[in-house]
FIVO-802644 format. One record per residue (C-alpha): residue in three letters; y, z, x. Coordinates in steps of 0.05 Angstrom, whole numbers. Layout:
<recs>
<residu->ALA y->Y z->Z x->X>
...
</recs>
This chain:
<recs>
<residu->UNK y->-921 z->-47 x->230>
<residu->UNK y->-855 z->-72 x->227>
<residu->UNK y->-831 z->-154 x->241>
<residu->UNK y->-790 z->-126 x->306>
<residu->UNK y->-860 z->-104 x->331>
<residu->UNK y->-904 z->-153 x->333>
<residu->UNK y->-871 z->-197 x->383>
<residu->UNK y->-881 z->-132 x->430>
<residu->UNK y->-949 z->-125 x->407>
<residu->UNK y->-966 z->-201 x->426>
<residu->UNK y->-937 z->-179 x->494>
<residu->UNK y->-974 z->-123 x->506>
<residu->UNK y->-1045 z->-162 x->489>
<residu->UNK y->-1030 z->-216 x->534>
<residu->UNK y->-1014 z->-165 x->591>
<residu->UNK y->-1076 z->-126 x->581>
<residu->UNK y->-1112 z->-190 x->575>
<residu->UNK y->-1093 z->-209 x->654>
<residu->UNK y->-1106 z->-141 x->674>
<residu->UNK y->-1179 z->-142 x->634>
<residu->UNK y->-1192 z->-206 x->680>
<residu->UNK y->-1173 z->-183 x->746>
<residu->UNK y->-1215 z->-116 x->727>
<residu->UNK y->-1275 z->-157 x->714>
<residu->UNK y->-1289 z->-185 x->769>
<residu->UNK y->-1343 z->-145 x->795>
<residu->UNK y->-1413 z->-147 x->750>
<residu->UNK y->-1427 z->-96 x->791>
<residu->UNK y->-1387 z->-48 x->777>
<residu->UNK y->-1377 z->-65 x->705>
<residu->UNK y->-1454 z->-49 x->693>
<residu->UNK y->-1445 z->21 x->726>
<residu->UNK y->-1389 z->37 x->685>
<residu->UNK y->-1418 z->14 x->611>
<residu->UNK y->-1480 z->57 x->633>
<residu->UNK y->-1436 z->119 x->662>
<residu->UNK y->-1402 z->112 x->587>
<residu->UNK y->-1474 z->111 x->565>
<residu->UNK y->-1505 z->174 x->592>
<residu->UNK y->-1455 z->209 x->622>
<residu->UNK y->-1456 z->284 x->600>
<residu->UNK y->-1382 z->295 x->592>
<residu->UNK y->-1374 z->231 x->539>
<residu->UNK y->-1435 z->255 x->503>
<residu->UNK y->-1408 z->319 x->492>
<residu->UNK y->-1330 z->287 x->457>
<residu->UNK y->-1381 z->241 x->422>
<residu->UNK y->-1412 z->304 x->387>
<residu->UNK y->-1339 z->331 x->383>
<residu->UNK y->-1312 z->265 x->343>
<residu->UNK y->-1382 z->264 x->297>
<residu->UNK y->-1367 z->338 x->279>
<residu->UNK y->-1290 z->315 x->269>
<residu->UNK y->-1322 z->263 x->217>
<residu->UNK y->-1366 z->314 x->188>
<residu->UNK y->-1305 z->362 x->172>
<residu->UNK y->-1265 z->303 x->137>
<residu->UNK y->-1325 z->290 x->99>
<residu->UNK y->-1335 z->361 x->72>
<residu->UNK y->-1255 z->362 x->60>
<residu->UNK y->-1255 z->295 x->16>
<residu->UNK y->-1311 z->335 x->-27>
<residu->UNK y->-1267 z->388 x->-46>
<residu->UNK y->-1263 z->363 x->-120>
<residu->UNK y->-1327 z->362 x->-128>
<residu->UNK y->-1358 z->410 x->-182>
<residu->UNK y->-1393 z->472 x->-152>
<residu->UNK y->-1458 z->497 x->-173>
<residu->UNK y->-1487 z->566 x->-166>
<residu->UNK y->-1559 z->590 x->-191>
<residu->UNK y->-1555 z->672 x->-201>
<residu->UNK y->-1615 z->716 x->-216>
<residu->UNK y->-1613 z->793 x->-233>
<residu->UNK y->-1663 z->836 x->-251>
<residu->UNK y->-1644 z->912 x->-263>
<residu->UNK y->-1688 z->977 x->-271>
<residu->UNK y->-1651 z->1036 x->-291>
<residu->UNK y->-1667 z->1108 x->-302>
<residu->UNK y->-1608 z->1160 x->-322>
<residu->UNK y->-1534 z->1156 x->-323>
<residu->UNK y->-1481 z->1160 x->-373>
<residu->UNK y->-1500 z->1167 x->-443>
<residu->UNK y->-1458 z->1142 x->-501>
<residu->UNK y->-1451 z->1194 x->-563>
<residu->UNK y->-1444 z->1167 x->-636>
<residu->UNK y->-1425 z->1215 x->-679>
<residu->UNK y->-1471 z->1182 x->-745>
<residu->UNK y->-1500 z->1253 x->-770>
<residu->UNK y->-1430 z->1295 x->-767>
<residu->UNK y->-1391 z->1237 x->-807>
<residu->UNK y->-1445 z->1222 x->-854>
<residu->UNK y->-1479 z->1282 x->-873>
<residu->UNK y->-1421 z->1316 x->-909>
<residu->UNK y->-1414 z->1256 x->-952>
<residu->UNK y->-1487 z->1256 x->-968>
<residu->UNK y->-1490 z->1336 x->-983>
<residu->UNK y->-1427 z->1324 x->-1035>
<residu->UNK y->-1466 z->1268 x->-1063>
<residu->UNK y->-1522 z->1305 x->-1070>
<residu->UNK y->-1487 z->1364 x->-1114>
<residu->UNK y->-1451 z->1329 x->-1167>
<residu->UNK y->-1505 z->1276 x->-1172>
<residu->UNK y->-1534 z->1319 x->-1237>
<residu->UNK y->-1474 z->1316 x->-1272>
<residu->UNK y->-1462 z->1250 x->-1253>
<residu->UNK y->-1522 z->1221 x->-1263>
<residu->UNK y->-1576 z->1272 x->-1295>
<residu->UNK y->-1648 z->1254 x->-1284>
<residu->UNK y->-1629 z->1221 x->-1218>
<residu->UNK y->-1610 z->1262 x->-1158>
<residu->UNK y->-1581 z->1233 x->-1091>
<residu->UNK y->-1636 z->1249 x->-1044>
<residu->UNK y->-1616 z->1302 x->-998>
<residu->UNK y->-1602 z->1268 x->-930>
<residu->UNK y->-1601 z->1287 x->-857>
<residu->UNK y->-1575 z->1235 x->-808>
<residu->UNK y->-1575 z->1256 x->-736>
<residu->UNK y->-1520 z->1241 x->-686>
<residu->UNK y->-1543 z->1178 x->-642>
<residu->UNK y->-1540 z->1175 x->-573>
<residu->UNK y->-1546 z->1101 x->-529>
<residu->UNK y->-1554 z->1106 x->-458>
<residu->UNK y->-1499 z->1057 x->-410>
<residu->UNK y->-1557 z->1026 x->-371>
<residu->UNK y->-1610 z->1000 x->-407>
<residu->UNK y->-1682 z->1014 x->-369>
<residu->UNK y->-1692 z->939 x->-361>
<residu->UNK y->-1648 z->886 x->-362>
<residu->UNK y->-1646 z->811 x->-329>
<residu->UNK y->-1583 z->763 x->-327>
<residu->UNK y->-1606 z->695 x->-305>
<residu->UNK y->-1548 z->641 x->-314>
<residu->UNK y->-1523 z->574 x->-284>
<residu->UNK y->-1444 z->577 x->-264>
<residu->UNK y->-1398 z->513 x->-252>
<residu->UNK y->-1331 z->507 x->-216>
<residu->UNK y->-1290 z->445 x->-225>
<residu->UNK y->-1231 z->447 x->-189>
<residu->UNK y->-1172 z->405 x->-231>
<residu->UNK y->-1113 z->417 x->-196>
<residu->UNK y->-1103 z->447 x->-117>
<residu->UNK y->-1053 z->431 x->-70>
<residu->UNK y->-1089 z->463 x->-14>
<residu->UNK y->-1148 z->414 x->-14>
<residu->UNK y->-1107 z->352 x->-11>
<residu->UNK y->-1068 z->373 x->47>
<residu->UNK y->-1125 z->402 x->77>
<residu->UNK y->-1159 z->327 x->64>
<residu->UNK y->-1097 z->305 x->110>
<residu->UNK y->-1094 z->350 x->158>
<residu->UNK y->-1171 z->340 x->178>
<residu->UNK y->-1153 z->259 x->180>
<residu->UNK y->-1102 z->269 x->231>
<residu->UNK y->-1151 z->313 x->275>
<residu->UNK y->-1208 z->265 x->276>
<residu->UNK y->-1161 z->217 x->294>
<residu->UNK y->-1138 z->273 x->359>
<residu->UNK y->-1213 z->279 x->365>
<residu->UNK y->-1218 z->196 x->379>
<residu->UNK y->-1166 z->199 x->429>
<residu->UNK y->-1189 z->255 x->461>
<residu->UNK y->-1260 z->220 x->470>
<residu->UNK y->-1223 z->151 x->495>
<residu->UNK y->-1181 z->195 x->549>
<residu->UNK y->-1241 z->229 x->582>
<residu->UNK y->-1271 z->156 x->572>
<residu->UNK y->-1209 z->141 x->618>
<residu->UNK y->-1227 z->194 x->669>
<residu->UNK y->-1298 z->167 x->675>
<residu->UNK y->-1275 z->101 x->685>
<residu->UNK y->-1227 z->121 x->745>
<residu->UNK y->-1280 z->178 x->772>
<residu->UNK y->-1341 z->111 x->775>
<residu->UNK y->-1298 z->71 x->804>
<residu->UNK y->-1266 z->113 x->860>
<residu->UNK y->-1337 z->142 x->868>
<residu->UNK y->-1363 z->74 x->872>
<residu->UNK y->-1308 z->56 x->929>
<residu->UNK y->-1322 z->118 x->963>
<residu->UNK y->-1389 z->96 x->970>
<residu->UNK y->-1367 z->28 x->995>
<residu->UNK y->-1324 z->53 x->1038>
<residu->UNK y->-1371 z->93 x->1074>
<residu->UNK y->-1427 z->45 x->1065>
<residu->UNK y->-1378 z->-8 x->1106>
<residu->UNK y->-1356 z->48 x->1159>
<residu->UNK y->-1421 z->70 x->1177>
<residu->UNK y->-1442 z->-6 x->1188>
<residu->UNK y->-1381 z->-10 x->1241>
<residu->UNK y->-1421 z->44 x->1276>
<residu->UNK y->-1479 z->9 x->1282>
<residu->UNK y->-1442 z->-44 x->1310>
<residu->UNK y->-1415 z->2 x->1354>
<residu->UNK y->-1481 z->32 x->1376>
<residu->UNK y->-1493 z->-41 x->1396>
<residu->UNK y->-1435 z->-45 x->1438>
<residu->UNK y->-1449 z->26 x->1474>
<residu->UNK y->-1520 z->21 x->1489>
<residu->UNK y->-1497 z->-54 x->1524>
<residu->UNK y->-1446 z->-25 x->1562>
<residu->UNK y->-1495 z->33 x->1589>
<residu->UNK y->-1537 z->-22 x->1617>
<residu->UNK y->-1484 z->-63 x->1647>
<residu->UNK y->-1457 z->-5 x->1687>
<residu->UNK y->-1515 z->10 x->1709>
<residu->UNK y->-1528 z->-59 x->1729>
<residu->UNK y->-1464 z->-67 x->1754>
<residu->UNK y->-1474 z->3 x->1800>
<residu->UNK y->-1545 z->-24 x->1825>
<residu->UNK y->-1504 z->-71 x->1856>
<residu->UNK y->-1443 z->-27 x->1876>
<residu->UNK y->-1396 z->-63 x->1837>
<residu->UNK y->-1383 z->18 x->1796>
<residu->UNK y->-1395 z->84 x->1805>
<residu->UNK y->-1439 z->136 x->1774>
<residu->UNK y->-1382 z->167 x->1731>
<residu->UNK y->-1379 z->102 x->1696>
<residu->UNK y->-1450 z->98 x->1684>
<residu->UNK y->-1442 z->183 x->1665>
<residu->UNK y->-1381 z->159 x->1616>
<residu->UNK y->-1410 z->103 x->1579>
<residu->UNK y->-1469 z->158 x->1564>
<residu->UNK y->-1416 z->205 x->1538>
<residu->UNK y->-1387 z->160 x->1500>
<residu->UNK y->-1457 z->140 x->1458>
<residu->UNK y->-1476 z->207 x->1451>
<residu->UNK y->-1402 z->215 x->1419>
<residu->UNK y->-1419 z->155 x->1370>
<residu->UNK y->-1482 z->195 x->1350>
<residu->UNK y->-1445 z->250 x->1322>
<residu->UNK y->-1401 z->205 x->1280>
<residu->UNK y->-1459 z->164 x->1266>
<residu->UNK y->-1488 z->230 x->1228>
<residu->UNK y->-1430 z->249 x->1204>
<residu->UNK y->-1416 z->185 x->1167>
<residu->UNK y->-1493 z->182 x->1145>
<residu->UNK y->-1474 z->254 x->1103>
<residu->UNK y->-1411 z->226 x->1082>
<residu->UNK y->-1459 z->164 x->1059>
<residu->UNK y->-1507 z->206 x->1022>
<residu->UNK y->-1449 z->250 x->984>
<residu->UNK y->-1417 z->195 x->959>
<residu->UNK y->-1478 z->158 x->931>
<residu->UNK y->-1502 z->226 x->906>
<residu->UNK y->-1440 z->237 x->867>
<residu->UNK y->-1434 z->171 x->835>
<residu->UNK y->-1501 z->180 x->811>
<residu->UNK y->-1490 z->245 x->781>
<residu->UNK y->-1427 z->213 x->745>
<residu->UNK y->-1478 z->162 x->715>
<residu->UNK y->-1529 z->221 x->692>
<residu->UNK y->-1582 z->198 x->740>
<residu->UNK y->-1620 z->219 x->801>
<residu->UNK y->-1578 z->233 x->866>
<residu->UNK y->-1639 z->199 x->906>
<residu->UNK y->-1626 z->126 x->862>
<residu->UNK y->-1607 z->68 x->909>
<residu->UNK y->-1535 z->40 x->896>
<residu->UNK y->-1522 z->-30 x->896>
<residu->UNK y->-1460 z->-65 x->943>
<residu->UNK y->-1420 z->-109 x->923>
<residu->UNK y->-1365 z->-156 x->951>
<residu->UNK y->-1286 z->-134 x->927>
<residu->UNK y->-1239 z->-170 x->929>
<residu->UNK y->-1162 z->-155 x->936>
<residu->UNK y->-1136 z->-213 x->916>
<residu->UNK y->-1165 z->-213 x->849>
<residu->UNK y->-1119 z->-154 x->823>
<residu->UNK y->-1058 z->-176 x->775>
<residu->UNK y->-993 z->-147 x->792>
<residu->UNK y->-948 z->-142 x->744>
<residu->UNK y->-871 z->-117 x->745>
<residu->UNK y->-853 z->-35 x->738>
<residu->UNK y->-828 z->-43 x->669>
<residu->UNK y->-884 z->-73 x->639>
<residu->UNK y->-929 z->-28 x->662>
<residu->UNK y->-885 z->23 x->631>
<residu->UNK y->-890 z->-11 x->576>
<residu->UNK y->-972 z->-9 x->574>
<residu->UNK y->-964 z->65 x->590>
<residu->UNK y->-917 z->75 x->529>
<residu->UNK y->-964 z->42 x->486>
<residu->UNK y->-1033 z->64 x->510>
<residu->UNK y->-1031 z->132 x->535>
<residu->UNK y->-1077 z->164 x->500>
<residu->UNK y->-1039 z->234 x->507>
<residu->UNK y->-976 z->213 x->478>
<residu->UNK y->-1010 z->191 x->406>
<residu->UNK y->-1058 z->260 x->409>
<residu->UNK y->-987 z->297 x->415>
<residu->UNK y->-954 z->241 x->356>
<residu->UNK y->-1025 z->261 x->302>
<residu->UNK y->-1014 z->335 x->325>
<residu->UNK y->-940 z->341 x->300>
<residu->UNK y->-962 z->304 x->241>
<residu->UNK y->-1017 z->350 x->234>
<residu->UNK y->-962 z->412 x->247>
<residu->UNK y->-916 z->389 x->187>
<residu->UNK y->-975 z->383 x->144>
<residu->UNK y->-991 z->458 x->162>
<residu->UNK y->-921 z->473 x->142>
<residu->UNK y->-938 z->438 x->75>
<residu->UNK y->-1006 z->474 x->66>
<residu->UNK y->-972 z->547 x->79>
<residu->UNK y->-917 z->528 x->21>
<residu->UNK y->-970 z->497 x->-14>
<residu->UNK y->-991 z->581 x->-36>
<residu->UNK y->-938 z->581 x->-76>
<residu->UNK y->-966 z->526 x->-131>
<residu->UNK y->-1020 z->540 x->-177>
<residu->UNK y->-1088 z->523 x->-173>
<residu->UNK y->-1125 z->496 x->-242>
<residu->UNK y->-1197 z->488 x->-255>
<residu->UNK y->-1258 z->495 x->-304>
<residu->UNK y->-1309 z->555 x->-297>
<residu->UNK y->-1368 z->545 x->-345>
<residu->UNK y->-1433 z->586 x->-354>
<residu->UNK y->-1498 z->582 x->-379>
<residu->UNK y->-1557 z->632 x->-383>
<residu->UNK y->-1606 z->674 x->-417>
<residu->UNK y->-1598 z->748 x->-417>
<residu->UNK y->-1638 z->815 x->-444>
<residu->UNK y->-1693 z->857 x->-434>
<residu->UNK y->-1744 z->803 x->-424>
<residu->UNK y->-1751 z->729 x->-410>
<residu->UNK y->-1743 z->706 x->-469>
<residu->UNK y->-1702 z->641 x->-488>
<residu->UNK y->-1685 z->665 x->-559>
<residu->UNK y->-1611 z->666 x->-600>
<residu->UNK y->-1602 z->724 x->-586>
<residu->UNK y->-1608 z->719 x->-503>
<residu->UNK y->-1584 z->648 x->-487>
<residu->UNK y->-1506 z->651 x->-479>
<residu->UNK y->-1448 z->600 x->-462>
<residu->UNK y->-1389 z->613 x->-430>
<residu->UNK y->-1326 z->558 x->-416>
<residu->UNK y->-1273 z->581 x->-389>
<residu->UNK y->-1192 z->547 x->-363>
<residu->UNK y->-1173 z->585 x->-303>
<residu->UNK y->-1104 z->592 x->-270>
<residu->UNK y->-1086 z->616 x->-212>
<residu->UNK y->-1012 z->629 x->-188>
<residu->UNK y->-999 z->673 x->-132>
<residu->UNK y->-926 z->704 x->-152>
<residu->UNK y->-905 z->748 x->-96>
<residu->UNK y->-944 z->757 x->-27>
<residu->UNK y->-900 z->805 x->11>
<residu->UNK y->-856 z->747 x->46>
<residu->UNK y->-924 z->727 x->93>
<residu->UNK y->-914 z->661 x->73>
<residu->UNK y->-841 z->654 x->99>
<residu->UNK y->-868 z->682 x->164>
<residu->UNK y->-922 z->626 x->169>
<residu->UNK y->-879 z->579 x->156>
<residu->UNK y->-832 z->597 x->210>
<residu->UNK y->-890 z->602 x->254>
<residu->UNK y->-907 z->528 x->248>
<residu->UNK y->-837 z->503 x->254>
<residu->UNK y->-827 z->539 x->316>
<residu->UNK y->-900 z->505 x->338>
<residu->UNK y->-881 z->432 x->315>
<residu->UNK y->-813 z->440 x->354>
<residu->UNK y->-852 z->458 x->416>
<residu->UNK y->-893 z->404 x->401>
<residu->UNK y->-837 z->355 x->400>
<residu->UNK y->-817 z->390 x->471>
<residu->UNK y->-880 z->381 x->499>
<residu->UNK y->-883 z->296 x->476>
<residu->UNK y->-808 z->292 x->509>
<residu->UNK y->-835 z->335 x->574>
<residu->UNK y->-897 z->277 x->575>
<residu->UNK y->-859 z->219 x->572>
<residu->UNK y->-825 z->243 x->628>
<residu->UNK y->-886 z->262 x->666>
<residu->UNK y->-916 z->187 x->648>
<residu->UNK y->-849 z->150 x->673>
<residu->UNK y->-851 z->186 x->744>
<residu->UNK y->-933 z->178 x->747>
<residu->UNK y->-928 z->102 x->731>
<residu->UNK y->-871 z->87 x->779>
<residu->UNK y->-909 z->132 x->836>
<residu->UNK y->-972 z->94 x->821>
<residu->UNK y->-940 z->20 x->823>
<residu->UNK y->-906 z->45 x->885>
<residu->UNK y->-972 z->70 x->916>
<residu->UNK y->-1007 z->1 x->896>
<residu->UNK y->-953 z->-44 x->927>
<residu->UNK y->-952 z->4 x->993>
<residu->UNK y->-1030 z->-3 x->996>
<residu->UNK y->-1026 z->-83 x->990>
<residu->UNK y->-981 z->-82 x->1048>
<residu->UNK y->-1015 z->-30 x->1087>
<residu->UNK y->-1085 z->-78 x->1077>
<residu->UNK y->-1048 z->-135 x->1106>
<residu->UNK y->-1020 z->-98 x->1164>
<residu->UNK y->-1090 z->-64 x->1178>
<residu->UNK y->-1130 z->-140 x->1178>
<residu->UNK y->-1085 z->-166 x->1222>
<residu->UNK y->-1093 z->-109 x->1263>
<residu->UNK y->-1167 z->-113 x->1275>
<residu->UNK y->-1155 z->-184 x->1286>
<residu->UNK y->-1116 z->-179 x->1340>
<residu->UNK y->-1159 z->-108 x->1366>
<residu->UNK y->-1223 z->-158 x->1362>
<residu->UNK y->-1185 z->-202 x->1404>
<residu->UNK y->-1158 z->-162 x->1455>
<residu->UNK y->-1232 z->-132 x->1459>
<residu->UNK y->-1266 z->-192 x->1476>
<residu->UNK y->-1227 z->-212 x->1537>
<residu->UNK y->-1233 z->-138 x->1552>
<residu->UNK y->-1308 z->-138 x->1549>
<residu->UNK y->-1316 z->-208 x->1586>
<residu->UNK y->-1274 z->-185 x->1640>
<residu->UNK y->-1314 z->-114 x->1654>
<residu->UNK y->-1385 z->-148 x->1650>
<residu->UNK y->-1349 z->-191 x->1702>
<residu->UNK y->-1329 z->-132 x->1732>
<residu->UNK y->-1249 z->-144 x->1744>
<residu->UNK y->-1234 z->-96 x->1696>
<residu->UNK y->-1239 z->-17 x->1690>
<residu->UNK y->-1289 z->21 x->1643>
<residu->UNK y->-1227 z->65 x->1616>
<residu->UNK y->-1192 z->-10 x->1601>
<residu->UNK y->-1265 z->-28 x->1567>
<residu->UNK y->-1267 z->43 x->1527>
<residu->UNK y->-1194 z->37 x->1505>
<residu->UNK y->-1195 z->-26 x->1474>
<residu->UNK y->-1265 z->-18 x->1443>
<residu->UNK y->-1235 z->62 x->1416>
<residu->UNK y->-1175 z->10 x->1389>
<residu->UNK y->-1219 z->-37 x->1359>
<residu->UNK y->-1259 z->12 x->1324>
<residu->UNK y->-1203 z->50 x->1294>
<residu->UNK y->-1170 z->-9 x->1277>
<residu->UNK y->-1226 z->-33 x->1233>
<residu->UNK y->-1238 z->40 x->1201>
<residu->UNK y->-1163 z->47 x->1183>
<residu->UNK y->-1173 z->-23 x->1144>
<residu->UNK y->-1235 z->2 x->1107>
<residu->UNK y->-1187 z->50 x->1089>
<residu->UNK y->-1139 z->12 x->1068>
<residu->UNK y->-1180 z->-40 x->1035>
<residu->UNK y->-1207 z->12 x->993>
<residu->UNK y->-1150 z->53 x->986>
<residu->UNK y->-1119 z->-12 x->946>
<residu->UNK y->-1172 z->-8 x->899>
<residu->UNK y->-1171 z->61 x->886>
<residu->UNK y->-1092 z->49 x->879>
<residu->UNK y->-1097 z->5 x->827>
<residu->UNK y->-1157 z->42 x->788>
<residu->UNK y->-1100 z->93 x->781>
<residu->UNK y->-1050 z->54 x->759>
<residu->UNK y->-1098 z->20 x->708>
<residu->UNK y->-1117 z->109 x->684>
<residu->UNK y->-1038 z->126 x->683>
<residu->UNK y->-1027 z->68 x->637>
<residu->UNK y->-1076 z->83 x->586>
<residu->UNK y->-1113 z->15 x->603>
<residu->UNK y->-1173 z->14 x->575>
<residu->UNK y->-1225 z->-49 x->579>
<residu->UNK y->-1287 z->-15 x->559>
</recs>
């Protein structure tokens, strides 16, 4: 961390500070998304995939460590090659001379007159055991240090990995969660609606007992409830989809009751374009898994090159061996041993792998140029999107407002009969669209900024 830095740094906390307030503003929610992080299937599976990450930098950090093996053999043998020892044909003309001239060189005592067969030992003796202990102590490899490095830079792939689908489960609860709102909210203007219908169904037919209508009214204000009934069960499907997807987000039974709450807009920060660049440039996840993976590239460069050094260690054994078990001078042995290894020529392979990784850090480095690109344009589309749906909510309230309004005298005037039932149906069709293009909108803002909050890497979990 450099000096120039920290003042961004400070920045950036205090930025994702306001944003972490305006986020937590709903219990609610915040308790469905700790326990979606909880027991969701998806983060319990990149849990497992970081732990296994830690696991493999363990094992590498343990490459000095001595090696120990325990080896056993026990052989029976019966035949085979036969090793000749020619004792009897080298000997025995030396002891037939001897035995001539001994009278004359020594009288009264002969050389004995000796016959020395030729010996034969077979290869593979009929039993024999090798039981020994061997170490390995590596001194000097280039291979395991790198390979130390490169597994530190892919656990640390492995954490962002884990805190980006943590991102998508964030933005998947909530959005899920506002679905269910959404449709929770709609199919309560319905009901409303219902109200409204089955009233006007007795009015007309109050106003045509006294011949104030006709029967078509009374026939269209029928038509029109039996409408409401099929978008009354369609909603009530759309209900139960969207509270049986949330659950399945949090791990749990579709059947489990969801709890409403109360947003509000108001509560969201807004800050400018170019700071939530800024966050984006910072946070994103992707853009640091693509920064460790180049690392991790050039270190793979390093490791193929690295065939070329030697490698140094210490080899030592220790065992008994012989035709029995027997611990004895004769069977225990010791053997210590300097070993080095130095790979001279390998046919130019390594020049090829080499070449190989450059080409794949270079595409890399494509790849993090392509992204930041990709991350500008889905930053400035989703601050666009968020400002659009801010006005659009305002536009839609004061829409019903004025639809609500309109309705009334509308619906005061027919039960007084001075106005038409297509004039009652129109305004009450207007009324009721009105209000379901501000649930829309209402949660469309929401959903908006949930986005924005994903594209930026913004994390507060």
């Amino acid at each position: 961390m450099t000096v120039k830095s920290i003042p961004k740094i400070i920045i950036s906390s205090i930025l994702v500070f306001l944003i972490q307030f305006s986020c937590a503003q709903n219990e609610i929610l915040d308790e469905y998304i700790q326990l979606g992080l909880k027991q969701n299937i998806s983060i319990q599976i990149r849990e497992n995939e970081y732990l296994n990450a830690i696991a493999e930098l363990q094992e590498a950090k343990r490459g000095y460590f001595p090696g120990i093996k325990f080896f056993a053999r026990y052989t029976v043998a019966n035949g085979g090659r036969v090793f000749e020892v020619p004792a009897g044909d080298l000997l025995n003309p030396v002891y037939a001379y001897l035995h001539q001239i001994s009278p004359v060189v020594s009288p009264g005592m002969p050389f004995p007159n000796l016959k020395v067969p030729n010996q034969s030992f077979p290869i593979f003796r009929s039993r024999e055991q090798d039981t020994y202990f061997e170490l390995q102590q590596p001194i000097y490899n280039r291979l395991i240090n790198l390979n130390k490095r490169i597994k530190k830079q892919m656990l640390k792939v492995s954490d962002l990995t884990l805190i980006n689908e943590k991102l998508k489960l964030v933005y998947d609860i909530r959005c899920a969660y506002y679905d269910f709102l959404s449709a929770k909210e709609y199919y309560s203007i319905l009901d409303q609606t219902e109200k409204v219908l089955i009233e006007n169904v007795r009015v007309n037919k109050g106003l045509y007992k006294y011949g104030k209508n006709t029967k078509e009214d009374i026939l269209r204000s029928q038509t029109e409830l039996k409408h409401l009934y099929t978008l009354i069960a369609d909603a009530d499907k759309k209900l139960n989809l969207s509270q049986s997807y949330f659950n399945l987000l949090l791990d749990r039974s579709v059947n489990m009751p969801v709890k409403e709450s109360i947003l509000n807009g108001d509560s969201l920060a807004l800050l400018s374009q170019q700071e939530y660049l800024n966050q984006a440039s910072v946070n994103r996840p992707e853009l640091k898994q693509l920064d460790y993976a180049i690392e991790a590239s050039s270190l793979a460069i390093k490791l193929k090159r690295s065939s070329a050094y030697p490698t140094i260690g210490l080899q030592g054994m220790a065992g008994i061996q012989g035709e029995e078990y027997d611990v004895t001078n004769n069977s225990v042995y010791l053997l210590g041993s300097l070993v080095l290894q130095w790979k001279l020529f390998d046919g130019t392979r390594k020049n090829k792998q080499v070449q190989q990784s450059k080409f794949q850090m270079i595409d890399l480095r494509l790849k993090k140029r392509a992204l930041i690109n990709q991350i500008t344009l889905e930053v400035s589309e989703a601050y666009f999107d968020f400002i659009l749906a801010r006005k659009n909510l305002y536009y839609t309230q004061k829409e019903v407002e004025l639809s609500s309004q309109a309705f009334q005298l509308i619906e005061k005037k027919y039960s007084q009969g001075q106005s038409s039932l297509l004039e009652f149906i129109d305004a009450r069709n207007t009324m009721s669209n009105a209000q379901k293009q501000n649930i829309i909108s209402k949660f469309n803002l929401f959903k908006s900024y949930a986005f924005l909050l994903k594209v930026c890497g913004i994390n507060e979990y």
